[in-house]
C-alpha positions in Angstrom: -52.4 -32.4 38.6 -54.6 -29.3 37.0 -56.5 -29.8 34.7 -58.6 -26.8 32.4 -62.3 -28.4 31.4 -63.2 -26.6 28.2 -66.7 -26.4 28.5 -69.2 -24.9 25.8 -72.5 -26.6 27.4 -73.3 -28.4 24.1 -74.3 -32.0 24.1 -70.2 -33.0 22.6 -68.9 -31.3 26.1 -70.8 -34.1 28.3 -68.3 -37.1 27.9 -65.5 -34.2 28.6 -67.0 -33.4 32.0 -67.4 -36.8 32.7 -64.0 -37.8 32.0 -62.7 -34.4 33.6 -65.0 -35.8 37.2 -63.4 -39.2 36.6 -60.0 -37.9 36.1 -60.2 -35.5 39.4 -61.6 -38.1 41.4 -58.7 -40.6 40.7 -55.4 -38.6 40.3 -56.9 -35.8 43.3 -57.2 -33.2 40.2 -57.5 -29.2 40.7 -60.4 -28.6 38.3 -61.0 -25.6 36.2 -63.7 -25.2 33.7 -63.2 -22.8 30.9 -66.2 -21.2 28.4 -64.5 -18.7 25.7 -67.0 -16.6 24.2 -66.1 -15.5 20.7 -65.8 -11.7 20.3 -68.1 -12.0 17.3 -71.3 -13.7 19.1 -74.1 -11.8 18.8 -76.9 -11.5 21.4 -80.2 -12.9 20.7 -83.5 -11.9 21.7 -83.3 -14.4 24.6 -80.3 -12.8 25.9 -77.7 -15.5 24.5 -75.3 -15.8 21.7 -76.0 -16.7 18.2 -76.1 -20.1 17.5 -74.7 -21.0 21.3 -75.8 -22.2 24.3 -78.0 -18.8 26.4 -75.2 -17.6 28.3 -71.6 -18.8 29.0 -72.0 -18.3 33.1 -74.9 -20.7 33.3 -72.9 -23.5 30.9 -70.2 -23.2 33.7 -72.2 -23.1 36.4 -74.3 -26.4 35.5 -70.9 -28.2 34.8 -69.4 -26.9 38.4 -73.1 -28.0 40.1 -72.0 -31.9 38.0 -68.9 -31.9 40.0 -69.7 -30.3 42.9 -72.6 -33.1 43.3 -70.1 -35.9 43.0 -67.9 -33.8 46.2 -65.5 -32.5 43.4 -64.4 -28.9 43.4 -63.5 -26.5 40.6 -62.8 -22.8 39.5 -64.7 -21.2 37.1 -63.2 -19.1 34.3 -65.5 -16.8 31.2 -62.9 -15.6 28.8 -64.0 -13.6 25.4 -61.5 -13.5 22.6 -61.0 -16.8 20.2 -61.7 -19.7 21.9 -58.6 -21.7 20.9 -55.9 -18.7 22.2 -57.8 -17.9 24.8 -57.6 -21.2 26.0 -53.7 -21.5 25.0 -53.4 -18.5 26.8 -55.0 -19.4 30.2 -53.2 -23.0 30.1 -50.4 -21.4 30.1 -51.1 -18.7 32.5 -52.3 -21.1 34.8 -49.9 -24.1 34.6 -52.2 -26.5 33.8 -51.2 -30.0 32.8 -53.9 -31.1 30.5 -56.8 -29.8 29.1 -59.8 -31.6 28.4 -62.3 -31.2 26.0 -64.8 -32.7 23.8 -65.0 -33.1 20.1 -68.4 -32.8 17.7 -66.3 -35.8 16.0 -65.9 -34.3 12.6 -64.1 -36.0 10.0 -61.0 -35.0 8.2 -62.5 -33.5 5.6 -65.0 -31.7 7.4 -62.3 -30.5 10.0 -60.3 -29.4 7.2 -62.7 -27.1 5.8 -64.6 -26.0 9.3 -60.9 -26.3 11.2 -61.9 -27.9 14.6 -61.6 -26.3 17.6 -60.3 -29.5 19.6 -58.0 -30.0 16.8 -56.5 -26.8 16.8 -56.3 -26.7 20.5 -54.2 -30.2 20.6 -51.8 -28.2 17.9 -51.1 -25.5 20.1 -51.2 -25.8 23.8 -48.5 -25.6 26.4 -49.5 -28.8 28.2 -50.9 -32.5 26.9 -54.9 -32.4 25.2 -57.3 -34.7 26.1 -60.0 -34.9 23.5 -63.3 -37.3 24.8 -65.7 -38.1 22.8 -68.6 -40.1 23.1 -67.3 -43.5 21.9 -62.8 -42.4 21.9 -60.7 -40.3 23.2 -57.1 -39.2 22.4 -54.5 -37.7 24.3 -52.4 -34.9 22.2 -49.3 -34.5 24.4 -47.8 -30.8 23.9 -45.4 -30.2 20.9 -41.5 -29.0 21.9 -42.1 -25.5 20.3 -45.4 -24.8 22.8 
């Protein structure tokens, strides 16, 4: 099984990563974690992104270090583009079976008007969507048409 961690660093990512550690440990997973910066981020005087997490690079590395200190192994992938093609894109690419990611857990109406990034994703990728959360998580399989 492969399986593509989408990984921004922010608090909502942590029950991702720990279900992405769980999920490698038990089914013997190839790991990769994914961080998409958008093409519109702009640095800030600390040398991050505006209203992201410092840099991309270091969000990766600290969720590699999480997996690598329970004797897990994993790629690690920066894109830039739009987060949710960007991820379509190296799902596909990369023949991964699920992706995982974690959800701010927006409601319908919020989603609706902000659009959700884990929502979107589970529309539109090639393989099944695992969306964790702090207290649920879904699993989106793949629609016929992706």
């Amino acid at each position: 099984m492969k399986l593509l961690l989408a990984y921004d660093g922010f608090e909502h990512s942590l029950p991702a990563l720990e279900e992405t550690a769980r999920l490698a440990r038990s089914e013997g997973a190839i790991v990769t974690i994914a961080s998409v910066v958008p093409l519109d981020a702009q640095a800030s005087k600390a040398g991050g992104h505006v209203g992201m997490a410092p840099h991309a690079h270091q969000d990766v590395a600290r969720a590699h270090a999480y997996l690598r200190e329970r004797g897990l192994e994993a790629e690690m992938e920066i894109a830039h583009g739009e987060p949710v093609e960007r991820l379509v894109e190296l799902a596909r690419e990369g023949g991964f079976d699920v992706i995982v990611t974690g959800t701010r857990g927006r409601g319908p109406v919020a989603r609706l008007l902000l659009g959700s990034v884990s929502h979107r994703l589970a529309e539109s990728a090639p393989c099944a969507v695992l969306v964790v959360g702090e207290d649920r998580m879904v699993r989106v399989e793949p629609r016929a048409s992706a």
